[in-house]
C-alpha positions as CSV (number, residue, x, y, z in Angstrom):
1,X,-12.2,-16.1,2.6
2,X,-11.6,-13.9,-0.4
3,X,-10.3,-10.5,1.2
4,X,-7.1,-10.1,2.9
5,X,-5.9,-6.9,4.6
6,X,-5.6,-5.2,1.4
7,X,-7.7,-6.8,-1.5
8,X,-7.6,-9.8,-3.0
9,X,-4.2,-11.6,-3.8
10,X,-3.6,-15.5,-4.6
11,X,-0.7,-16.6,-6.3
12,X,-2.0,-17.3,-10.2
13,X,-4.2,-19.7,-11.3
14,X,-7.5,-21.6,-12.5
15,X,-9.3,-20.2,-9.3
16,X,-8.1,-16.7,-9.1
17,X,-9.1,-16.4,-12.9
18,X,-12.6,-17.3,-11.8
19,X,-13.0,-15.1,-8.5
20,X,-12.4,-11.8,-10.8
21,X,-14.5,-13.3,-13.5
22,X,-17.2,-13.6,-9.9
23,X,-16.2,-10.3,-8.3
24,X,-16.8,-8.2,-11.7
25,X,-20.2,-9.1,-12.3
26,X,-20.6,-8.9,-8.3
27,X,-19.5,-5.4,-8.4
28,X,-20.8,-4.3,-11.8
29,X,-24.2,-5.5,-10.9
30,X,-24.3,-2.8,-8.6
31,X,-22.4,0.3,-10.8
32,X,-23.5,2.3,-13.6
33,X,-19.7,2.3,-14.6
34,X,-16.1,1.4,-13.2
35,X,-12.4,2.2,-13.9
36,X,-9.9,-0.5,-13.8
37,X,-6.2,-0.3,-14.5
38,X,-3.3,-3.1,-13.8
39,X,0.2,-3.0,-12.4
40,X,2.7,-4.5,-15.1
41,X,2.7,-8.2,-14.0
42,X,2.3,-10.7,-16.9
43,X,-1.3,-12.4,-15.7
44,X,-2.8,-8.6,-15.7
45,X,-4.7,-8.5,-18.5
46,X,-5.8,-11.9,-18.4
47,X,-7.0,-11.0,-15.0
48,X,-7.9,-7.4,-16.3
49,X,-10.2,-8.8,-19.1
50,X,-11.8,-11.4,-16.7
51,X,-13.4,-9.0,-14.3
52,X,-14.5,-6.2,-16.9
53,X,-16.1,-10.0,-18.7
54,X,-18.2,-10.5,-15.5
55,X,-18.8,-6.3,-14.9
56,X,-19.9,-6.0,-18.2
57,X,-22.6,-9.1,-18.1
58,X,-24.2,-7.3,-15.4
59,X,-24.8,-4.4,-17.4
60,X,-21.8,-1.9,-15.8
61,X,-20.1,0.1,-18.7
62,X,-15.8,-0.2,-17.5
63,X,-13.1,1.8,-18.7
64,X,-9.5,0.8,-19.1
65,X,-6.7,3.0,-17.6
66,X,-4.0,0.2,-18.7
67,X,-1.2,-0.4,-17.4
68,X,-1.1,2.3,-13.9
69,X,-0.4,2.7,-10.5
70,X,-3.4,1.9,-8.0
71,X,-3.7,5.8,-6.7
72,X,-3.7,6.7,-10.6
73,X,-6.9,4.2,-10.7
74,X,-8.2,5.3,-7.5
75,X,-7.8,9.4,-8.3
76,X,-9.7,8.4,-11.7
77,X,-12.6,6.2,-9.7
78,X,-14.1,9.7,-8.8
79,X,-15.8,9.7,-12.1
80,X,-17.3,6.6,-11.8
81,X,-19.2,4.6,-9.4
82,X,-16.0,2.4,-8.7
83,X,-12.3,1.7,-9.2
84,X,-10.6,-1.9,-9.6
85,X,-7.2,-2.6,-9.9
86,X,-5.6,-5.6,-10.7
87,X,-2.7,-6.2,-9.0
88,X,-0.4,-7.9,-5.8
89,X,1.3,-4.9,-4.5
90,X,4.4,-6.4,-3.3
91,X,4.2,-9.7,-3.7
92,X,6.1,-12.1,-5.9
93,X,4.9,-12.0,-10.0
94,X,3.7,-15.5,-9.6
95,X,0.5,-13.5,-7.3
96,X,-1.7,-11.2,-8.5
97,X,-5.4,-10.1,-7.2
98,X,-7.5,-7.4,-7.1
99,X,-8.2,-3.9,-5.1
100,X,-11.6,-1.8,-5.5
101,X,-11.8,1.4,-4.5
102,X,-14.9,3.8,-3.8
103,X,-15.1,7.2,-5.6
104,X,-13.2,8.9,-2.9
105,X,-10.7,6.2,-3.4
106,X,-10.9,4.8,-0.1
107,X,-10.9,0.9,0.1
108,X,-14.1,-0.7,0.0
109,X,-15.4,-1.1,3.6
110,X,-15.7,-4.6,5.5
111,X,-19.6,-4.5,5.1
112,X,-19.3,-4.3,1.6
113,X,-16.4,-6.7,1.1
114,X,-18.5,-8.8,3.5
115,X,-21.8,-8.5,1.1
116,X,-19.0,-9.7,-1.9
117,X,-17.7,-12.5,0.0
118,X,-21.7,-13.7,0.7
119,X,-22.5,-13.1,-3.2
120,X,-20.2,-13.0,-5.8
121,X,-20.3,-16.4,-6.9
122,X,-24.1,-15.7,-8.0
123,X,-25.2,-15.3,-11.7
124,X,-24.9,-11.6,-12.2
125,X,-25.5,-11.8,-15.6
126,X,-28.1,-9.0,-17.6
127,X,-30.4,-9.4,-20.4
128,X,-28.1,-10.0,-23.6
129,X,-29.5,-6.3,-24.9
130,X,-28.3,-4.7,-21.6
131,X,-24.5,-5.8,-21.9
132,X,-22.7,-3.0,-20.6
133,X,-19.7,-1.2,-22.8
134,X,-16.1,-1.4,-22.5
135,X,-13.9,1.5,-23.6
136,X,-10.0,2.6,-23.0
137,X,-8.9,6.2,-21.2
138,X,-5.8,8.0,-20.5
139,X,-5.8,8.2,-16.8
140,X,-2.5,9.4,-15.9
141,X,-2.2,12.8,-17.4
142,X,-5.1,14.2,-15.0
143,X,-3.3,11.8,-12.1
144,X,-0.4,14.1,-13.0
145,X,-1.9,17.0,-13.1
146,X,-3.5,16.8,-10.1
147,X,0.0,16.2,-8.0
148,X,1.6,18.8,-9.4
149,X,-0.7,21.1,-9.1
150,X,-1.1,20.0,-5.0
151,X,2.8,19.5,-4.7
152,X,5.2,22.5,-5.2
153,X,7.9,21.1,-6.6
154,X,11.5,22.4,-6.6
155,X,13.5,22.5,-9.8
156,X,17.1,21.9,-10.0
157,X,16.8,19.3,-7.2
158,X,18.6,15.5,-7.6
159,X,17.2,12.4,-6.4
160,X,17.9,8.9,-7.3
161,X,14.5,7.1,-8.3
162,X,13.2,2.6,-8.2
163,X,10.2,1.9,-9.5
164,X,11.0,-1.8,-9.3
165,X,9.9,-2.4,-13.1
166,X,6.5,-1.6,-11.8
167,X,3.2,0.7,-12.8
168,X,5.5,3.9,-10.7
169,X,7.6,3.8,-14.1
170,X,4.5,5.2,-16.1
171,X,4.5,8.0,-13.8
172,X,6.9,9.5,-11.3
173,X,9.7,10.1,-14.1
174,X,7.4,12.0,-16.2
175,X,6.4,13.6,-12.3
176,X,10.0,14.8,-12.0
177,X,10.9,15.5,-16.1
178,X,7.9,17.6,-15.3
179,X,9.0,19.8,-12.2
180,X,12.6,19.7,-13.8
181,X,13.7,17.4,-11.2
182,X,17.0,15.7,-12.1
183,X,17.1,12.2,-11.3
184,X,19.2,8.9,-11.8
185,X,17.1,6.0,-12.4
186,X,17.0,2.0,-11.9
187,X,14.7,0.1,-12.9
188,X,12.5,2.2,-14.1
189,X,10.9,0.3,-17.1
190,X,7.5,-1.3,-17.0
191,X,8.2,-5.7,-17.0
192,X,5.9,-8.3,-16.1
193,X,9.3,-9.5,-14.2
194,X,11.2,-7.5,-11.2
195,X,14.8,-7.1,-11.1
196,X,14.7,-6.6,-7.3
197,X,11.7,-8.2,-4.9
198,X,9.1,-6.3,-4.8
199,X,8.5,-5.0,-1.3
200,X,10.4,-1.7,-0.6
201,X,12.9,-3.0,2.2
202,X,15.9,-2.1,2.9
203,X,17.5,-5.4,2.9
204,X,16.1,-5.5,-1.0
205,X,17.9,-2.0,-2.3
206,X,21.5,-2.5,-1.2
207,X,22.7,-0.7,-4.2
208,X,20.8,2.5,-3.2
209,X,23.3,4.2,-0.7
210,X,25.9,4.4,-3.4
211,X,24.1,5.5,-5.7
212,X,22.9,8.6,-3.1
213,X,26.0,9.0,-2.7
214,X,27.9,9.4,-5.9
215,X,25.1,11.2,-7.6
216,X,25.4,13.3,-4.1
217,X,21.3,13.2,-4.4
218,X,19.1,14.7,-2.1
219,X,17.5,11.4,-1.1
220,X,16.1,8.3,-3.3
221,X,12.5,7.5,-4.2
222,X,11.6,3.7,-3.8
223,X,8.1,2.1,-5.3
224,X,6.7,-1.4,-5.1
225,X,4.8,-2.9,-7.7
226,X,2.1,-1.1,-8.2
227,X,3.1,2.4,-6.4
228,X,0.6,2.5,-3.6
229,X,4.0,2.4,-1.5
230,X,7.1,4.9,-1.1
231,X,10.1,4.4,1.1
232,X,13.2,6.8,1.2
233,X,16.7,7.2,1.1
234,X,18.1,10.3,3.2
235,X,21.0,13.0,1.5
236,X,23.3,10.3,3.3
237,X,22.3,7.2,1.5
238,X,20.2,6.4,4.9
239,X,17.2,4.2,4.7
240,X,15.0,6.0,6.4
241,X,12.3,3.6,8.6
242,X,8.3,3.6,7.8
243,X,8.0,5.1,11.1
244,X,10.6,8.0,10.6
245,X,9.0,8.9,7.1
246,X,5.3,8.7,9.1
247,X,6.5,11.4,11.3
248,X,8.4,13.1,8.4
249,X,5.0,13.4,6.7
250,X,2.7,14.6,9.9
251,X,5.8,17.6,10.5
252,X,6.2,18.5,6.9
253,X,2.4,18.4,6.0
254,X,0.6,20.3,9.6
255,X,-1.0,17.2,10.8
256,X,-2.0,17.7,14.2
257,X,-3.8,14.1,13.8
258,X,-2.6,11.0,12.4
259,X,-4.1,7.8,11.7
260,X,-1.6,4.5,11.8
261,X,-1.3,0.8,12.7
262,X,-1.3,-1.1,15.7
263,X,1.9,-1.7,14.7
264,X,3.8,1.3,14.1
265,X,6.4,3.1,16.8
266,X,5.0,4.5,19.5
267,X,7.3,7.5,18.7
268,X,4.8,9.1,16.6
269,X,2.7,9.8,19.8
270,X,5.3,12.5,20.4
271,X,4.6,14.9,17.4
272,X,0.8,14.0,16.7
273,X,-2.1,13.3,18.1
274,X,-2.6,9.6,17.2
275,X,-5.8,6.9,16.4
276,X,-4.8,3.1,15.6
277,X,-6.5,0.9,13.5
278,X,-5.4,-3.1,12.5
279,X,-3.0,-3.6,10.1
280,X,-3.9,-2.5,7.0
281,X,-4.0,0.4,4.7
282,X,-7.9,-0.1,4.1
283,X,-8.5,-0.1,7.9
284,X,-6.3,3.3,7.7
285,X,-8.2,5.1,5.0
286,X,-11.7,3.8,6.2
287,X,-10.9,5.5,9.7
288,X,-9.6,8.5,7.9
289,X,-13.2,8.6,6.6
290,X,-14.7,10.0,10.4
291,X,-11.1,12.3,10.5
292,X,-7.6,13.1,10.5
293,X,-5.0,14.8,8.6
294,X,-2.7,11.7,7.6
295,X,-2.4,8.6,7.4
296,X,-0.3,5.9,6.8
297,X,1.7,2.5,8.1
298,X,5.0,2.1,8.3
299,X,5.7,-0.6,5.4
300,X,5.3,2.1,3.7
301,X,1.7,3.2,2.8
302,X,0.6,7.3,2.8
303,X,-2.8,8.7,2.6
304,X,-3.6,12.0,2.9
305,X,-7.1,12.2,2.8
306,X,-7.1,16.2,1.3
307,X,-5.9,14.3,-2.4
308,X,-7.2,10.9,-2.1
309,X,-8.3,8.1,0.9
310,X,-5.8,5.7,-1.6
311,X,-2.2,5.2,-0.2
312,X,-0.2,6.9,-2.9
313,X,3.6,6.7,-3.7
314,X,3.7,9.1,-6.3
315,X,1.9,11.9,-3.8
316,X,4.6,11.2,-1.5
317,X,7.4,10.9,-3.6
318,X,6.8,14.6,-4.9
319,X,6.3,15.3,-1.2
320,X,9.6,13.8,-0.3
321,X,11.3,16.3,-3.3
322,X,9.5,19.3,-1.9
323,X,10.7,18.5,1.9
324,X,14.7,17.7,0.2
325,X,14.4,20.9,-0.9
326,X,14.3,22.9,1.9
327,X,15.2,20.3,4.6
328,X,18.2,18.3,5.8
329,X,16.5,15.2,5.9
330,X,19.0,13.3,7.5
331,X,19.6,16.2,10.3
332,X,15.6,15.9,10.7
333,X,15.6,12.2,11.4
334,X,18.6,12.6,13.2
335,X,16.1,14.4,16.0
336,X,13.5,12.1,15.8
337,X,12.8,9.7,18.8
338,X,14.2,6.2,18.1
339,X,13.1,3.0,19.9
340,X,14.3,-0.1,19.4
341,X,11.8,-1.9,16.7
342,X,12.0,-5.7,15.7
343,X,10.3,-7.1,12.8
344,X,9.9,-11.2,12.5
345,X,8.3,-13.2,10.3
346,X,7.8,-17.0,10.6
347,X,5.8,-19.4,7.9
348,X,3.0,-21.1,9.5
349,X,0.2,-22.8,7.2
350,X,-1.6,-22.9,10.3
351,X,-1.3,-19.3,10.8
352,X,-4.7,-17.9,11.2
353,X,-6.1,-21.1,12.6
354,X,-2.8,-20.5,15.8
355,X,-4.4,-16.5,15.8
356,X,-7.8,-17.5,16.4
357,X,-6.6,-20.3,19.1
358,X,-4.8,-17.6,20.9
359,X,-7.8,-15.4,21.6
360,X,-7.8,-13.1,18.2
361,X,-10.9,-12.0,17.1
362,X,-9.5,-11.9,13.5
363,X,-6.2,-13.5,12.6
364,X,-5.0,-10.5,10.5
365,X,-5.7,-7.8,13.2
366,X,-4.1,-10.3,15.9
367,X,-2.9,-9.4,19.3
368,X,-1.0,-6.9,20.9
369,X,0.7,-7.9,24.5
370,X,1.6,-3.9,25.9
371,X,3.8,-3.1,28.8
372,X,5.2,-0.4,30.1
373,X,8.3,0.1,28.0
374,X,6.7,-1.6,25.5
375,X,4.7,-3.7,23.2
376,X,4.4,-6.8,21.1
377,X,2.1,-7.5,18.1
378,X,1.9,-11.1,16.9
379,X,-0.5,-11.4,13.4
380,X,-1.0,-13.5,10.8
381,X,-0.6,-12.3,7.1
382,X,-3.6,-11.7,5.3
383,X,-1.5,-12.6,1.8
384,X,0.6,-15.3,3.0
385,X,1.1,-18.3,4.6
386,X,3.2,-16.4,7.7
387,X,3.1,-15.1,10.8
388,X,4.4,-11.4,11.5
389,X,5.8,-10.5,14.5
390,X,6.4,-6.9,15.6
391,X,8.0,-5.7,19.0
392,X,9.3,-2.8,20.4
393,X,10.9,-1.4,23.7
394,X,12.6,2.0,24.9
395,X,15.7,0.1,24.7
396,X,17.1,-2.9,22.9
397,X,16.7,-5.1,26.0
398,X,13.1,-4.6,26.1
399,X,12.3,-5.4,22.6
400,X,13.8,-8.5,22.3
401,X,12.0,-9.8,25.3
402,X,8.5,-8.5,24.1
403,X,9.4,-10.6,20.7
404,X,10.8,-13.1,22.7
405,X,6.7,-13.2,24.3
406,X,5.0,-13.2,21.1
407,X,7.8,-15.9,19.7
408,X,7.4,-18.4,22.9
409,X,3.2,-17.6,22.6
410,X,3.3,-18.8,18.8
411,X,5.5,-22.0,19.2
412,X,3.7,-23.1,22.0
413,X,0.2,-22.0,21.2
414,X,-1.0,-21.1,24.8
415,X,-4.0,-18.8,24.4
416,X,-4.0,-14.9,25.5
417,X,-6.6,-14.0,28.5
């Protein structure tokens, strides 16, 4: 199975050099022309040059965007017939893989990853005359452009800003040097190597309220590797939940609908109109496709479908400056609704076989055991070798005995009716 629930991702090697070299004559066989671009980890342009090899075989012309974050290559794919970026999101350096993007930058949809998975290891190769070109662009000045000419944003403002050494550092400093926006900055340099993991969790960033603090910011702007993620920091030094910032985004941007996960809180019902999809930002953006206003999960992915169908961290990190502005963000979350939400994760190398012996029709969608006063999902990772549990009740008592359901369900494998 190539695809996971966002891409393709493998940790590095012999096998993942081949599948791009497979996937880019798959996918350039049926293009005129594609845009790639890679987050900074060291195997990019290997992997980078290995899929525009097997694009440009088939004939497709591809242009470079470099080192970028996926949104930047997703916002640029709407000149072309396709977008692929080469990256693992969060994951350790030692993975990388590869997301494609339609025009609109939505994820490409199961039917087509589907038609990939039945054909990419075909020759896809054109008459030598018909090789298709390769060329280099800038495609982060337009990315730029287009944000801040969507995004107000306030001048004068203070905000502490991560990029985790990833493809955020080529853009959301020269976002806020732009706007006038003052900020500190960690790890804001482009490195094949992260100084902190690269998954935006609050366990990761301990240094962050601190630095909020002392710099008395109006909050702190927190990417992963390859910026398709944001997280916050309140004017507190708070870390403010996925699910808080999901309802900070329907309130601040109108959304009367919202599209999220099966496994976000069940809090955002109370401002929003709501439609659930699996987990996974590609299952978020493809719904957002029939309609909604927003979208997004709550480790931290944000679509709103007016700029791009491509979860964007740089969209919502100007979005974030323009709310700091004129909101007390931790008042604001302060009258949120708040349940009780427990996240567990558990390796398993039997992971999706356990899933599918429970009942799941696919092991990265999984199951979701609801009650009354609450819920349990139990998945398994569509990038790793684990299985995720998520629970939540309205009160603490509650939660831990829905995760105490979906715990008890995966050590003893006794299926769900």
């Amino acid at each position: 199975m190539l695809f996971g629930s966002s891409g393709i991702r493998r940790p590095f090697g012999p096998e993942l050099i081949m599948t791009a070299l497979d996937v880019g004559g798959c996918v350039g066989a049926s293009c005129s022309s594609i845009v790639t671009g890679r987050d900074a980890r060291t195997t990019g342009p290997l992997l980078e040059a290995a899929f525009t090899a097997g694009a440009a075989a088939a004939g497709c012309r591809v242009v470079s965007g470099g080192v970028a974050p996926t949104p930047a290559v997703a916002y640029a794919a709407r000149h072309h017939d396709a977008g692929c970026m080469i990256t693992a999101s969060h994951n350790p350096e030692e993975y990388n893989g590869l997301k494609l993007v339609n025009p609109d930058g939505s994820a490409f949809s199961l039917a087509r990853q589907q038609e990939i998975e039945d054909t990419h290891t075909l020759p896809h190769i054109t008459d030598w005359k018909q090789q298709g070109e390769t060329a280099e662009a800038d495609i982060i000045r337009s990315y730029l452009d287009a944000i801040q000419d969507a995004v107000p944003l306030p001048e004068g403002l203070h905000v502490v800003l991560d990029c985790g050494n990833g493809a955020a550092s080529r853009v959301t400093p020269a976002l806020l040097r732009r706007a006038g926006i003052q900020y500190t900055g960690i790890n804001c340099t482009v490195q094949g190597f992260f100084a902190r993991p690269s998954e935006p969790l609050e366990e990761h960033l301990p240094y962050i309220p601190a630095m909020v603090r002392q710099a008395g910011a109006a909050g702190a702007l927190i990417h992963d590797g390859d910026a398709d993620r944001f997280m916050a920091f309140d004017n507190q030094g708070n870390y403010i939940s996925g699910d808080h910032l999901l309802m900070l985004f329907a309130e601040w941007t109108g959304a009367a609908s919202v599209v999220t996960t099966v496994d976000a809180s069940m809090a955002i019902e109370e401002v929003a109109t709501v439609k659930r999809t699996p987990v996974g930002d590609s299952f978020v953006s493809e719904a957002l496709v029939s309609g909604g206003d927003f979208g997004g999960e709550p480790s931290g992915s944000w679509i709103f479908p007016a700029h791009s169908l491509c979860p964007d961290g740089p969209y919502a990190a100007a979005l974030y400056c323009a709310m700091a502005a004129e909101w007390d963000v931790a008042e604001k979350v302060a009258e949120y609704p708040q349940y009780p939400i427990i996240r567990r994760s558990f390796r398993r190398e039997d992971g999706r076989a356990l899933l599918l012996a429970l009942g799941a029709d696919n092991p990265t969608d999984g199951i979701r055991i609801e009650e009354e006063n609450g819920w349990c999902l139990i998945r398994a990772s569509g990038t790793e070798p684990k299985i995720r549990i998520t629970a939540e009740g309205r009160d603490a008592e509650t939660a831990e005995k829905m995760a105490q359901k979906g715990e008890a369900l995966i050590s003893l494998g006794e299926p769900i009716h």
